[in-house]
C-alpha positions as CSV (number, residue, x, y, z in Angstrom):
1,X,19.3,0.7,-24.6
2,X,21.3,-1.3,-22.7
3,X,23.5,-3.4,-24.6
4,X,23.7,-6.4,-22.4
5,X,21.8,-9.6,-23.8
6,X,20.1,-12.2,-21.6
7,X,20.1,-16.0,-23.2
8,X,16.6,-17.3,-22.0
9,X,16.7,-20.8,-22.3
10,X,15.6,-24.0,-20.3
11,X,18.0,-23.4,-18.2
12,X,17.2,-21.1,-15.2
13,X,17.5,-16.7,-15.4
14,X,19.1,-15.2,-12.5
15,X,18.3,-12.7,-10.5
16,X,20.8,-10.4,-11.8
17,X,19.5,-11.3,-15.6
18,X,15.9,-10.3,-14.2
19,X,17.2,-6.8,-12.8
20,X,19.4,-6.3,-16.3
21,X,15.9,-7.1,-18.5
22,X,13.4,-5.2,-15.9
23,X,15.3,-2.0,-15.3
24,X,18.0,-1.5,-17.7
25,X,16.8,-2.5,-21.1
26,X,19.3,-5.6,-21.6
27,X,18.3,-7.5,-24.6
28,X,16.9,-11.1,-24.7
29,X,17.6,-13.5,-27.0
30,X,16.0,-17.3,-27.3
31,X,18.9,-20.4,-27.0
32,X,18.6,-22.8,-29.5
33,X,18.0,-25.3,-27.4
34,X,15.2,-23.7,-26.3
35,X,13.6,-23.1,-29.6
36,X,14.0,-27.1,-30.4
37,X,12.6,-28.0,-27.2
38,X,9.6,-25.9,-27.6
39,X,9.6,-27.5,-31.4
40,X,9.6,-31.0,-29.8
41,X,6.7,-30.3,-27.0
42,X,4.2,-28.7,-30.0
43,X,4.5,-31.4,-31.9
44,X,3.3,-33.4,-28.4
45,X,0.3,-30.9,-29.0
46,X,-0.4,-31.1,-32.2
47,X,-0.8,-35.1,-32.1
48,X,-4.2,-34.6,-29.5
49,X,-5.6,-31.6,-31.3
50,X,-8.2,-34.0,-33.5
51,X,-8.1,-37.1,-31.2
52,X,-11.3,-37.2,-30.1
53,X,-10.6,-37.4,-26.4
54,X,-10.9,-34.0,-24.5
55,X,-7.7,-32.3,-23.4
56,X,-8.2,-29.5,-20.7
57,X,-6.8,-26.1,-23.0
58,X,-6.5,-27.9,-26.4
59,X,-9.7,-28.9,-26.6
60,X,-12.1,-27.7,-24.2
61,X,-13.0,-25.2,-22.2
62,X,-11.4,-23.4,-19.1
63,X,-11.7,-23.5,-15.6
64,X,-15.3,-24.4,-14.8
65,X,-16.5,-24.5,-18.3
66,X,-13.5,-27.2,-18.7
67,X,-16.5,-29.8,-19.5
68,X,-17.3,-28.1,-22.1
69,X,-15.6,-30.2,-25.3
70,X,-14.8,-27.3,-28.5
71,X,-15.1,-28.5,-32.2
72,X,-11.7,-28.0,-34.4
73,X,-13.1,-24.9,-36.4
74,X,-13.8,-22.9,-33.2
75,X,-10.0,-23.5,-31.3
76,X,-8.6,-20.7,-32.6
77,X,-11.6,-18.8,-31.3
78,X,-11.4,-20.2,-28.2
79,X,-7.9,-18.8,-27.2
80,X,-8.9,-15.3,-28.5
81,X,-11.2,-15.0,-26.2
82,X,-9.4,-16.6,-23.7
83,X,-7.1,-13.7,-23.6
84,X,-9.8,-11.2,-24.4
85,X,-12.3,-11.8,-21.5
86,X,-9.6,-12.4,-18.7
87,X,-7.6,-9.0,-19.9
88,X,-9.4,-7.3,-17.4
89,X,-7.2,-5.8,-14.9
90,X,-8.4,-2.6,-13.7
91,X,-7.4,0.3,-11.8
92,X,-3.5,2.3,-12.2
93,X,-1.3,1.3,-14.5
94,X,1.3,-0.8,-12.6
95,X,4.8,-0.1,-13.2
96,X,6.7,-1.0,-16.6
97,X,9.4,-2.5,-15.0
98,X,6.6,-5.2,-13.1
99,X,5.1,-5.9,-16.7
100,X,8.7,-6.3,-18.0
101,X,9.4,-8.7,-15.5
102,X,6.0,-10.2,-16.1
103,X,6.8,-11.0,-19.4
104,X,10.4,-12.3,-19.1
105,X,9.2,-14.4,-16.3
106,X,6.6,-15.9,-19.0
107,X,9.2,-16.5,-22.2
108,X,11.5,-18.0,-19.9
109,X,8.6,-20.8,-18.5
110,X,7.8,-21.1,-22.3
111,X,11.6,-21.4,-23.0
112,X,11.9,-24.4,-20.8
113,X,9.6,-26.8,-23.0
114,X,7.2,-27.4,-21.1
115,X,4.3,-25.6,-22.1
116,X,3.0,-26.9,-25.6
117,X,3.9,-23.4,-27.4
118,X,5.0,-22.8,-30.6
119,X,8.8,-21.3,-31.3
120,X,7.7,-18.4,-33.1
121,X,5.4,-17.3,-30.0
122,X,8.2,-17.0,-27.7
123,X,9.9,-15.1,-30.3
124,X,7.3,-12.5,-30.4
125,X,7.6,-12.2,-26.5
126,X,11.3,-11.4,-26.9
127,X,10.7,-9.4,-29.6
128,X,8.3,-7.2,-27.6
129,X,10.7,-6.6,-24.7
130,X,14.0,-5.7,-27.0
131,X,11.2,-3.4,-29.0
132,X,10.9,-1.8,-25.4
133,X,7.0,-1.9,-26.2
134,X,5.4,-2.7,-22.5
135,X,1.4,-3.8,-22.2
136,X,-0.8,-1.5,-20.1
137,X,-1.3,-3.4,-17.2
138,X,-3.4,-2.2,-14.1
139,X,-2.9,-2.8,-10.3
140,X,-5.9,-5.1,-10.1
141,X,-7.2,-8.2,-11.4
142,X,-4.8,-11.0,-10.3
143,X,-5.5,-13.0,-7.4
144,X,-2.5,-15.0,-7.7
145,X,-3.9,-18.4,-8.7
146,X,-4.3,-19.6,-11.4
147,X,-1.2,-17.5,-11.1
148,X,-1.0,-13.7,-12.5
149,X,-3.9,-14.1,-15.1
150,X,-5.1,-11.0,-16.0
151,X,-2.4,-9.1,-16.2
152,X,-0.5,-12.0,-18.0
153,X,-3.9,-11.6,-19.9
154,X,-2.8,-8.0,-21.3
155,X,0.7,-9.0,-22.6
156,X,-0.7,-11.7,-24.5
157,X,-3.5,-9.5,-25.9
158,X,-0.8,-7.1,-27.4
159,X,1.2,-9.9,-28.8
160,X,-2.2,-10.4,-31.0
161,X,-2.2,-6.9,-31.7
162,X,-4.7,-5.6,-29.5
163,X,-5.0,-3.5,-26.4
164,X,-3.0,-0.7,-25.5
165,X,0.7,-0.5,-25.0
166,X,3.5,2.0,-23.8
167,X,6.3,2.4,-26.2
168,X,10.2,2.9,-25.6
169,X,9.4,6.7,-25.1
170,X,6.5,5.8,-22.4
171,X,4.2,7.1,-25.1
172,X,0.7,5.1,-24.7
173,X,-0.6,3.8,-28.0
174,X,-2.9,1.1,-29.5
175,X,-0.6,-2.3,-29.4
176,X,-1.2,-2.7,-33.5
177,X,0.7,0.6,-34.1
178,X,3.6,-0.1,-32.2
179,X,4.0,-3.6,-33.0
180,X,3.7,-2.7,-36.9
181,X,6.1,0.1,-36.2
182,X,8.5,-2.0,-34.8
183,X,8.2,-4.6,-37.4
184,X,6.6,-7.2,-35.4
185,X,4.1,-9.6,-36.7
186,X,0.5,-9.8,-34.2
187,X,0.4,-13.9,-33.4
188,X,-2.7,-15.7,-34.3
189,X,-2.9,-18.1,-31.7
190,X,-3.7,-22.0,-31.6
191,X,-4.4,-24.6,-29.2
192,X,-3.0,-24.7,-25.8
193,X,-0.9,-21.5,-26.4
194,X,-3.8,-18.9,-24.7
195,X,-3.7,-20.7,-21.8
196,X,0.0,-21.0,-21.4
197,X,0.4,-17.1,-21.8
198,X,-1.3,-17.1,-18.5
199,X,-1.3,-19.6,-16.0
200,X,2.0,-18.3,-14.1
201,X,3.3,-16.7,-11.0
202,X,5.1,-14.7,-12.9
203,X,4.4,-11.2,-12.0
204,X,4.6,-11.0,-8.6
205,X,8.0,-13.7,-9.2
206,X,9.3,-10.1,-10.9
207,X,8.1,-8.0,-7.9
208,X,9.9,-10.1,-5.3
209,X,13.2,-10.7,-7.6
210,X,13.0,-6.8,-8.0
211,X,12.0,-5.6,-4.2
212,X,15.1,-8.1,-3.1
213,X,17.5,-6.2,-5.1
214,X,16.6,-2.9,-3.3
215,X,16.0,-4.3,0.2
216,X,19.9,-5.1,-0.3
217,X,20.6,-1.4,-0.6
218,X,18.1,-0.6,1.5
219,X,19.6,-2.7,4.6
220,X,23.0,-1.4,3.7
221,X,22.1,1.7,4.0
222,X,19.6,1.1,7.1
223,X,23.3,0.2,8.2
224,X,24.7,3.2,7.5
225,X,21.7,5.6,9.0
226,X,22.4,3.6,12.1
227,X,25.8,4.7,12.9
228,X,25.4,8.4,11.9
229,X,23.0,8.6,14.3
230,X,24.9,6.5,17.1
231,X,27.9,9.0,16.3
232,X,25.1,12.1,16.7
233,X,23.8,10.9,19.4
234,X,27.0,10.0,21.2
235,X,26.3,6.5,21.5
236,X,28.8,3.6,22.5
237,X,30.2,1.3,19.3
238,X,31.0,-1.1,21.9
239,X,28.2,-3.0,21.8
240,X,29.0,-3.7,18.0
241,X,32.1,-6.1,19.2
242,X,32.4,-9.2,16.7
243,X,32.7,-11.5,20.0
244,X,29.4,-10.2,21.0
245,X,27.7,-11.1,18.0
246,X,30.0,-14.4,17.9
247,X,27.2,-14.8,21.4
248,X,24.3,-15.1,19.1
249,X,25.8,-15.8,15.3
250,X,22.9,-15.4,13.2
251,X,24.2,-14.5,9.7
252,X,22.6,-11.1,9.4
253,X,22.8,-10.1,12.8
254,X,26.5,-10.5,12.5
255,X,27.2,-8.6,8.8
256,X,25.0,-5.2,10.2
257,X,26.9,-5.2,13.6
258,X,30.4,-5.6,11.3
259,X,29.0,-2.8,9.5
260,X,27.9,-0.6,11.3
261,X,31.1,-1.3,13.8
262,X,33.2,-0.4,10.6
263,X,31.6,2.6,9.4
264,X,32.4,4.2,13.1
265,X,35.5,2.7,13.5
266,X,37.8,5.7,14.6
267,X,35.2,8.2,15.4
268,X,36.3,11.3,17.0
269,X,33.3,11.8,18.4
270,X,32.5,8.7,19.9
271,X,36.6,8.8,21.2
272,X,35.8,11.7,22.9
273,X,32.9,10.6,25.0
274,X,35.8,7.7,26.5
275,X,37.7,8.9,29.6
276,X,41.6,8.1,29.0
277,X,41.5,6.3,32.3
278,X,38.9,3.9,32.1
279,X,37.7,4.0,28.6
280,X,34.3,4.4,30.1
281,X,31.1,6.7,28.6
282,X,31.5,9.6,30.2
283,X,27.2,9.9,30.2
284,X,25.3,8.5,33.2
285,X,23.8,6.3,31.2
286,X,24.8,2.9,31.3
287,X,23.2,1.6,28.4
288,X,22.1,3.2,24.6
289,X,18.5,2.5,23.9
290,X,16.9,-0.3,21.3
291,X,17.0,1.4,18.9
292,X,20.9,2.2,18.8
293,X,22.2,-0.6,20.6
294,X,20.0,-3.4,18.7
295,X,20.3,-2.8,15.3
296,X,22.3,-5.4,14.4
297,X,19.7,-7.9,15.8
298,X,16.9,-6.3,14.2
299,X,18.6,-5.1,10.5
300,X,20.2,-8.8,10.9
301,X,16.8,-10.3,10.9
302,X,15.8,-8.5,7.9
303,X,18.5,-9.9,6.1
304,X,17.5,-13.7,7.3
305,X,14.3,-13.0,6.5
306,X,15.8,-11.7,2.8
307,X,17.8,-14.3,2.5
308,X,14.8,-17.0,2.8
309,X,13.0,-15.1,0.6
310,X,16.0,-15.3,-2.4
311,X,16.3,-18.9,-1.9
312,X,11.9,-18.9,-2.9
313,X,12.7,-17.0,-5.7
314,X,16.0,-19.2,-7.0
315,X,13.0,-22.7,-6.9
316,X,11.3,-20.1,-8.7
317,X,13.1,-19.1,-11.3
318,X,14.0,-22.8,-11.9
319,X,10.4,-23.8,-12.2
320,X,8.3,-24.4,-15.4
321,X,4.8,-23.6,-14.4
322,X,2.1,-23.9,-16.5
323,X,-1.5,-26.1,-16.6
324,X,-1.6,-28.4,-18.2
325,X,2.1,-29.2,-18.5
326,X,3.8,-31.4,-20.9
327,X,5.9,-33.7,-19.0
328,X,9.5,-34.6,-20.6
329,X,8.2,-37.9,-21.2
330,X,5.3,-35.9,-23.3
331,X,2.5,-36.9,-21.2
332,X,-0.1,-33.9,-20.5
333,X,-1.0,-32.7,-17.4
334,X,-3.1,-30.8,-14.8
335,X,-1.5,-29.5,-12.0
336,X,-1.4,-27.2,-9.3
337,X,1.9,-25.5,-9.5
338,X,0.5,-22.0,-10.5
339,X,-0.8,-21.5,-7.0
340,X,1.6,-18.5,-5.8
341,X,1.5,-19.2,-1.9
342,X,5.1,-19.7,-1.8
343,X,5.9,-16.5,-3.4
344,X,2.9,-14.8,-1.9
345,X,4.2,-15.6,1.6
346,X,7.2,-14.5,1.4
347,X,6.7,-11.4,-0.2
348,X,3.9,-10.5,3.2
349,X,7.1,-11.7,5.4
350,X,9.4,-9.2,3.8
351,X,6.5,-6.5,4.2
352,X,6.5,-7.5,7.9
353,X,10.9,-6.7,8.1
354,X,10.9,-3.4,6.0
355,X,8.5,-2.0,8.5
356,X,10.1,-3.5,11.4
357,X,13.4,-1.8,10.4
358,X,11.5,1.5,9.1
359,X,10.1,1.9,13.2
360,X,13.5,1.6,14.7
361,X,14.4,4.0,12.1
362,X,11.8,6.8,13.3
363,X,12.6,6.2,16.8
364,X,16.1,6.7,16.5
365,X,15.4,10.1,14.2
366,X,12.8,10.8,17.5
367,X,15.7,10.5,19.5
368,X,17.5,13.6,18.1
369,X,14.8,16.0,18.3
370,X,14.0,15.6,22.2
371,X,15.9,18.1,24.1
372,X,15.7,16.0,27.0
373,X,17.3,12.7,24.6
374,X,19.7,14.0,22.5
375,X,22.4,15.3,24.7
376,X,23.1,18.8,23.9
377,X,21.2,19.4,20.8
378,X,18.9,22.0,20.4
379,X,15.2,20.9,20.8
380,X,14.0,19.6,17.3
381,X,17.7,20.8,15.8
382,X,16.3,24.2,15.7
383,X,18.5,27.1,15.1
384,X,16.6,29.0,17.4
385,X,13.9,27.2,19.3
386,X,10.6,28.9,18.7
387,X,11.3,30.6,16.1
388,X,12.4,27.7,14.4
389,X,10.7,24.8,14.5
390,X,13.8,22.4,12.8
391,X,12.9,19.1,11.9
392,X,9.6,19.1,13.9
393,X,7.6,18.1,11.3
394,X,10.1,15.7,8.6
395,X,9.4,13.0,12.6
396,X,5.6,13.7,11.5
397,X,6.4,12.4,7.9
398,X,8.2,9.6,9.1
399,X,5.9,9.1,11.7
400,X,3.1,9.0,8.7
401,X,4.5,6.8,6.6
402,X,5.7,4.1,9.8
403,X,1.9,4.2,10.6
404,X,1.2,3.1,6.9
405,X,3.7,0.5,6.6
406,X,2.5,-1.6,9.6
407,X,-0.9,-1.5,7.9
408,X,1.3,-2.8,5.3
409,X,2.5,-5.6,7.3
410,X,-0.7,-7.3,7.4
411,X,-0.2,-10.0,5.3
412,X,-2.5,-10.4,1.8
413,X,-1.8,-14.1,1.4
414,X,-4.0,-15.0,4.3
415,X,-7.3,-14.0,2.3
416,X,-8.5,-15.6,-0.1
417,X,-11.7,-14.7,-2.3
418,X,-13.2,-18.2,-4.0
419,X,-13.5,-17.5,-7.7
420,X,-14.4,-18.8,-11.1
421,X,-18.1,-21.1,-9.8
422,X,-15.8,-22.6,-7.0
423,X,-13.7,-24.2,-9.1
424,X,-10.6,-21.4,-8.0
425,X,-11.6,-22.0,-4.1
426,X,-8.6,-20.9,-2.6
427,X,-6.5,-18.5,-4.1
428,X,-3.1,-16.8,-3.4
429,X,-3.0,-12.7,-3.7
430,X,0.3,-13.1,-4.0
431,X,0.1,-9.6,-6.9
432,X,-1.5,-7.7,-4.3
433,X,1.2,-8.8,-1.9
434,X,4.1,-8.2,-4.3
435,X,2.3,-4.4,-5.2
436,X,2.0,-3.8,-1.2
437,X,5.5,-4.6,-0.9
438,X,6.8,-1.8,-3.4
439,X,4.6,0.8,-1.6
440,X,6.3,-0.4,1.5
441,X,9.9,-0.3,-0.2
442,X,9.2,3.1,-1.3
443,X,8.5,3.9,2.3
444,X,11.4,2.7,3.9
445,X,13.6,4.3,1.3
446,X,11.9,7.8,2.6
447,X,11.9,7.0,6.4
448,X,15.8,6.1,5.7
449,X,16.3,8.9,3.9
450,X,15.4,11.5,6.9
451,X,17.2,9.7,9.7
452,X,20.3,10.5,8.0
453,X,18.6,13.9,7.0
454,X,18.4,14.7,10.5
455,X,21.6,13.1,12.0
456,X,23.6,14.5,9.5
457,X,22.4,18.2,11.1
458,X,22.6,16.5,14.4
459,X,26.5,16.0,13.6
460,X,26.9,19.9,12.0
461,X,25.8,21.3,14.8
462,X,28.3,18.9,17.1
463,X,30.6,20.2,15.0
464,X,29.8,23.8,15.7
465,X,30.1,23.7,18.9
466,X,28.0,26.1,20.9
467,X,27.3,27.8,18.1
468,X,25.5,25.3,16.7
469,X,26.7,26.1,12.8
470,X,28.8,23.7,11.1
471,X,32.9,24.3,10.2
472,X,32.9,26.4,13.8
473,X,35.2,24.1,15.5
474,X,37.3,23.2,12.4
475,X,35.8,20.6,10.3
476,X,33.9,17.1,10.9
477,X,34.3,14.7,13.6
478,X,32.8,11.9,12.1
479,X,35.1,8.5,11.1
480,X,36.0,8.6,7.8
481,X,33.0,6.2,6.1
482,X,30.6,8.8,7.9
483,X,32.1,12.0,6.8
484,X,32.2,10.7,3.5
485,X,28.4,10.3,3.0
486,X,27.9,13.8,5.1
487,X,30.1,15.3,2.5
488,X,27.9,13.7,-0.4
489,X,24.6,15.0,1.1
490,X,26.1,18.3,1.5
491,X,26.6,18.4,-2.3
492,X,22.7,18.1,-2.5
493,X,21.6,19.6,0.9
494,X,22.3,22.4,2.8
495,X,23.8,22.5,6.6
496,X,22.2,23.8,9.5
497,X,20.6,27.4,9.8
498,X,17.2,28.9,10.0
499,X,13.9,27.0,8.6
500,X,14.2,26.6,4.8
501,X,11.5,25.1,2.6
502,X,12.1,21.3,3.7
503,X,10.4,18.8,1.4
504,X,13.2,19.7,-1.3
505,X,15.7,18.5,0.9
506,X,13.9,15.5,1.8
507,X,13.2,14.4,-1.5
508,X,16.9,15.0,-2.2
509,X,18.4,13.0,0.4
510,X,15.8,10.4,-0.9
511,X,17.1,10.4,-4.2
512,X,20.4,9.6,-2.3
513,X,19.5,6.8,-0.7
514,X,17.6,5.4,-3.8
515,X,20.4,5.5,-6.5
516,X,22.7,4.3,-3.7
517,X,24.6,7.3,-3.9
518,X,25.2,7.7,0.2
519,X,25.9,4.1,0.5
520,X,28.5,4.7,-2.3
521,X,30.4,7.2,-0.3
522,X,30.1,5.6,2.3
523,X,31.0,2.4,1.4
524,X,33.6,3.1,-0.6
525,X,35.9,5.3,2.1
526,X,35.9,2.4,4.1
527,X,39.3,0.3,4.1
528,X,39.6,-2.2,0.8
529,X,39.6,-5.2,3.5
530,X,36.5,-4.0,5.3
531,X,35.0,-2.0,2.0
């Protein structure tokens, strides 16, 4: 376990905290000023519970049946089955690291105060996550308003000892067994304290916090697949000229076209395809296609469109979001703030920009298997043309999944299914956007993955000349950055020859680009200034 510890308090988590929880096992631990404003905010609670007046979740019922007034002896009842009868996800078992960021998401809204729950509940929730024990949660059953509810729905049920859970091992097992085996006492719930377990955004909050972190990498290393294939295709870096993206300075547009600019900075390839007279291309052509020369714009408005969708999560991850809410002046109110639109939205829009840059991808891995495109390769980087058939058929995978990431693209939070007798009449699908968006991530990080695949054997074969077989002429001509991350495949991956069994390879160099190793290499042979 990873011995890093996150302070959840009312102050807000960062992204980097969420990553360090979700994915490497970093311990949480409750501030103490957290614990003595939850203390202050029950007590708020505990003054209505035998008032006489109705209070929407401390003394009634929910949603539509919110008319519906409860006598004292049955409250305790009344969250039970709260929990009980909306724990009804269905369908796969989503991730652990969603659930995990599910449930820090939901002790850090508790943390803040405002939600009417007692200290030793939010304990429990930190308990559960240092325990490593993670709720079985499936893919469906939130529709994103009143926020996440069922699956928040199946954390809360294992904090009462019910349901089933994973354990630190991934070994399913009834949620009474692993809490008693990890010393951790089921909580008996009281009033309010169902409800806030689960009116929050705060699983498909994880999903975007988590698919941000990777579209990072992923655009880095969109960067990267860029300029290997400009270098195998024998493209121009000249239109990746700082005062040409001074032109049009949008923020991302410029870092992807200083990028990629650096990674084939000093090129012998691309040197060699300059006359010493004129410093012209020596090709007819006059100009590289979209999908070479415009990568900057396009990878640049990924980024922008990243970027907007960080600064949703950072309101986010400042918000306390719960119905009702106890104000700081200890009033108690409904609300509307679980309604996940703005995290719904923005999670479609990044959808949208992973298969934007996922297309350009393809085409520019298209590019190096047509004879009549690549300029001097061998038709689908066949060793022998006909009797071998290359990398024919990794374009048809890429092809495959493009296909399925523009079906991806179209947006979730533009439906909306009325629930609950009318009274949920508009709802969010933010969860389904946030699950659609990991499918998508997954297939970027493939498509990515054989573009610099196939222009690595685009550049072996430049390098062996006529031959075709790498080393021939002496080593790489690739600029330093380049070869470094050719050199790191090769470790995994063989060069060029005759038609080997090819889905090992792919799911190698996809393994590459998803622990970052590539970009790594990359990355780090570049100069410390521009590194």
């Amino acid at each position: 376990m990873n011995q890093q510890t996150v302070i959840v308090g009312p102050h807000p988590l960062s992204p980097a905290d969420v990553v360090a929880v979700t994915r490497r096992g970093a311990a949480v631990e409750l501030a103490a000023e957290a614990v003595e404003a939850m203390t202050a905010t029950r007590a708020v609670i505990d003054a209505l519970v035998d008032d006489g007046t109705p209070h929407y979740g401390v003394s009634t019922g929910f949603g539509a049946l919110a008319t519906k007034n409860i006598p004292l002896h049955q409250r305790s009842q009344l969250q039970r089955s709260l929990i009980r009868s909306h724990a009804a996800s269905s369908g796969a078992a989503v991730d652990n690291e969603v659930v995990r960021g599910l449930m820090l998401g939901r002790l850090s809204t508790l943390a803040t105060g405002r939600t009417g729950v007692r200290p030793l509940v939010a304990m429990a929730y930190a308990d559960l996550l240092n325990a490593g024990i993670t709720p079985e949660v499936g893919e469906y059953g939130s529709l994103g308003c009143s926020g996440d509810l069922a699956p928040l729905s199946h954390v809360a049920l294992a904090l009462m000892g019910e349901g089933h859970v994973r354990d630190r091992s991934g070994v399913r097992l009834p949620a009474a067994e692993a809490l008693a085996a990890a010393g951790i006492t089921a909580v008996e719930l009281r009033e309010k304290e169902g409800l806030a377990l689960i009116n929050g955004t705060d699983g498909m909050l994880g999903m975007l916090i988590l698919a941000s972190a990777d579209l990072h990498r992923l655009l880095d290393t969109a960067d990267l697949a860029a300029a290997m294939s400009v270098e195998g295709l024998l493209g121009t870096d000249a239109v990746f000229a700082a005062d040409l993206h001074a032109l049009r300075p949008h923020p991302g547009q410029v870092t992807s076209a200083a990028t990629i600019r650096a990674l084939l900075e000093g090129s012998p390839l691309i040197a060699e395809q300059l006359t010493s007279e004129t410093g012209r291309h020596r090709f007819t052509r006059v100009q590289d296609a979209y999908s070479l020369r415009c990568a900057p714009q396009v990878h640049g408005a990924a980024r922008a469109t990243l970027a907007h969708a960080e600064s949703v999560a950072a309101v986010e991850l400042s918000s306390a979001i719960d119905n009702p809410v106890v104000t700081p002046d200890g009033r108690i109110e409904s609300n509307g703030n679980f309604h996940g639109a703005p995290i719904g939205y923005v999670l479609d829009f990044l959808a949208i920009a992973v298969a934007d840059v996922a297309s350009m991808s393809e085409r520019r891995t298209d590019r190096f298997l047509d004879k009549a495109r690549s300029h001097g390769l061998n038709a689908f980087l066949a060793d022998d043309p006909g009797v071998d058939s290359g990398h024919m058929i990794a374009q048809y995978t890429q092809a495959g999944i493009v296909s399925e990431l523009k079906r991806l693209a179209s947006p979730a939070s533009v439906d909306s299914i009325p629930s609950s007798a009318m009274q949920e009449d508009h709802v969010s699908m933010g969860w389904a956007a946030g699950l659609k968006l990991r499918r998508a991530l997954d297939g970027l990080t493939r498509v990515l993955a054989i573009e610099i695949l196939t222009a690595a054997r685009a550049l072996d074969m430049r390098d062996g000349g006529a031959a075709g077989r790498p080393g021939a002429t002496g080593g790489m001509r690739s600029s330093v950055p380049i070869t470094a991350a050719r050199t790191r495949l090769r470790e995994d991956v063989a060069g060029p020859g005759t038609d080997r069994y090819l889905a090992p390879e792919i799911e190698a160099a996809r393994l590459l680009v998803d622990d970052g190793s590539l970009l790594a290499a990359a990355l780090g042979a570049l100069p410390a200034a521009q590194g």
